[in-house]
C-alpha positions as CSV (number, residue, x, y, z in Angstrom):
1,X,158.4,107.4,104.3
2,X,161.1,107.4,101.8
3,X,160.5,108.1,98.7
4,X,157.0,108.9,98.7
5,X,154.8,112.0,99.7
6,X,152.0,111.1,102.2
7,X,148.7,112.9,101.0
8,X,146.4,113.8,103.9
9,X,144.3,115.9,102.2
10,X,143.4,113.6,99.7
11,X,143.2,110.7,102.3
12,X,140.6,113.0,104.2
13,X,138.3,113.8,101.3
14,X,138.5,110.2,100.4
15,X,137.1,109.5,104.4
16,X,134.7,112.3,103.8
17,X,133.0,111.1,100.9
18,X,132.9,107.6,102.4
19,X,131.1,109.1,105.5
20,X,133.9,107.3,107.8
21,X,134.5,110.2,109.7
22,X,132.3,110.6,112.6
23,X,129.7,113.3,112.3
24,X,130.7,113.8,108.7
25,X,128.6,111.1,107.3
26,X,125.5,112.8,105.0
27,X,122.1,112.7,106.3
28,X,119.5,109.9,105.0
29,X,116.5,112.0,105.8
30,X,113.3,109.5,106.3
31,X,112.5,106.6,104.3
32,X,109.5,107.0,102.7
33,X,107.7,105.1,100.0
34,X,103.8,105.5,98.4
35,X,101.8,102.4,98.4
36,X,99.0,102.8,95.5
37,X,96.3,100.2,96.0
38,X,92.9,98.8,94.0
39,X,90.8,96.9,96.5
40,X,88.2,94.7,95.2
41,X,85.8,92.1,95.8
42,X,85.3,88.6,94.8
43,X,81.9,89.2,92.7
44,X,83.3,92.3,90.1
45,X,80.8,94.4,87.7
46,X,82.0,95.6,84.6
47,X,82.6,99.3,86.3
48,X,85.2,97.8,89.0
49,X,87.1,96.1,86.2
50,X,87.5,99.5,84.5
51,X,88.4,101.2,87.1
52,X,91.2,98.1,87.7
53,X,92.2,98.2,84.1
54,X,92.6,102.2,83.8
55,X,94.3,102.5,87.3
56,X,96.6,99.7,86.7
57,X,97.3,101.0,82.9
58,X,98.2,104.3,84.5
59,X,100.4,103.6,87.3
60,X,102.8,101.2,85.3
61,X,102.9,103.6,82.6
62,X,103.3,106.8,84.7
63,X,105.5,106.5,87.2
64,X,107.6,102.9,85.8
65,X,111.1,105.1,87.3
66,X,109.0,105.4,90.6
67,X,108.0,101.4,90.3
68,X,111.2,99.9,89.7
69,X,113.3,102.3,92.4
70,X,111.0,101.4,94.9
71,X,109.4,104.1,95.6
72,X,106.1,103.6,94.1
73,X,104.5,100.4,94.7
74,X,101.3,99.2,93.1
75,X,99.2,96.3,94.5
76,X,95.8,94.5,93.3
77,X,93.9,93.4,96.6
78,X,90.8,90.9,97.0
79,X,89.4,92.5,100.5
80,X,87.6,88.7,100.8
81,X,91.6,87.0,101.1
82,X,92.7,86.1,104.1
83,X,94.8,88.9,105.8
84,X,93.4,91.9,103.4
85,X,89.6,92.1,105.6
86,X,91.7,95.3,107.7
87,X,92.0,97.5,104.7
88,X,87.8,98.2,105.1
89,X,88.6,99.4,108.5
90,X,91.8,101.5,107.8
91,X,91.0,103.3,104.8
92,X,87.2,103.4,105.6
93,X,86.2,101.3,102.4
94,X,82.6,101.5,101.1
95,X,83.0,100.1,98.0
96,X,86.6,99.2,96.0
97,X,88.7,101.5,95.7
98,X,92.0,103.0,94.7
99,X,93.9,104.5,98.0
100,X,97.2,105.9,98.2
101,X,99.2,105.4,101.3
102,X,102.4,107.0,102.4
103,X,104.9,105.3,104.5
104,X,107.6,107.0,106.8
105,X,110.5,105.1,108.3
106,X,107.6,101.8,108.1
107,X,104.8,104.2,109.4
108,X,102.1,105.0,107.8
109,X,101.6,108.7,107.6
110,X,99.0,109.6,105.6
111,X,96.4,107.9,103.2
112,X,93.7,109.1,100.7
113,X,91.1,107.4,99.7
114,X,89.9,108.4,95.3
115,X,86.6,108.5,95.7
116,X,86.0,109.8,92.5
117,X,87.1,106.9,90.4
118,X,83.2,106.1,90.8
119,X,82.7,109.2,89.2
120,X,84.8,109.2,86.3
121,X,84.1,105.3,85.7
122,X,82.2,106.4,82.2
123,X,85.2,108.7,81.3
124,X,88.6,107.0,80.7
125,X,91.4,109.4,80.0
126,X,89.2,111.9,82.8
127,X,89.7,108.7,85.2
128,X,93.1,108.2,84.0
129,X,94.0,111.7,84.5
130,X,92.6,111.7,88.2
131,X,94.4,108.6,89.2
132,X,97.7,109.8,87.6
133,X,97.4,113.2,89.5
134,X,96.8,112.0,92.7
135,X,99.4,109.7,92.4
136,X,101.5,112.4,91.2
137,X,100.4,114.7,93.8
138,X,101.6,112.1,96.6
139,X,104.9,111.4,95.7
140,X,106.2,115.0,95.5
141,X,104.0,115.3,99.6
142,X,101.3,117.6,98.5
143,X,99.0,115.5,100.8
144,X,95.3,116.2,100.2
145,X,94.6,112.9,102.7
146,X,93.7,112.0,106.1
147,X,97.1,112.4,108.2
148,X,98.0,110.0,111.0
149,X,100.5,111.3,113.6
């Protein structure tokens, strides 16, 4: 090439950090996103509202980063709608609840359900508190929850 000075090094470290060269490309690890749910019924006391209202209050203002990447998400189910009747089953639902679910590569790996919302109903920032660490506590894996394999 006349006149100019080919630069290999610099075209390698270019296809390098790209990831076009094979077995050079940086490792993904597994996708993995925590589903936070409230599941309710049609016919609501005043205590399942609260627990709705503080749950919902914390997760959008605790983890809003988490929320808008992705890798929170935050959902408000009627179990008497079409489609939602399986959630009794899966997460062994009593009464409504707040369960957080964690999904690997579109499986679900583990689950908890907070039982103790019921007993913090009369106490809102020691329900809040509960909620948020949980929540907390799932998104960096320090799983506490049933595990399915």
């Amino acid at each position: 090439m006349t006149g100019t000075t080919f630069r290999w090094p610099a075209i390698a470290l270019a296809l390098l950090f790209l990831g076009l060269v094979p077995g050079c490309a940086k490792p993904s690890g597994p996708e993995k996103t925590l589903k936070a749910y409230y599941f309710h019924r049609s016919v609501r006391c005043p205590s399942c509202i609260k627990i709705e209202q503080v749950s919902d209050a914390v997760v959008r203002e605790s983890f809003p980063g988490e929320l808008a990447e992705g890798r929170l998400r935050w959902q408000i189910l009627n179990l008497e709608e079409p489609g939602n009747k399986h959630f009794e089953d899966d997460y062994h639902l009593e009464a409504q609840s707040v369960v957080v679910s964690e999904v690997v590569n579109g499986k679900e790996a583990h689950w908890k359900n907070l039982k103790k919302v019921w007993d913090l109903v009369e106490d809102d920032p020691a329900l809040a508190d509960y909620v948020r660490d949980e929540v907390r506590k799932a998104l960096n894996g320090l799983w506490e929850g049933e595990t399915h394999e």
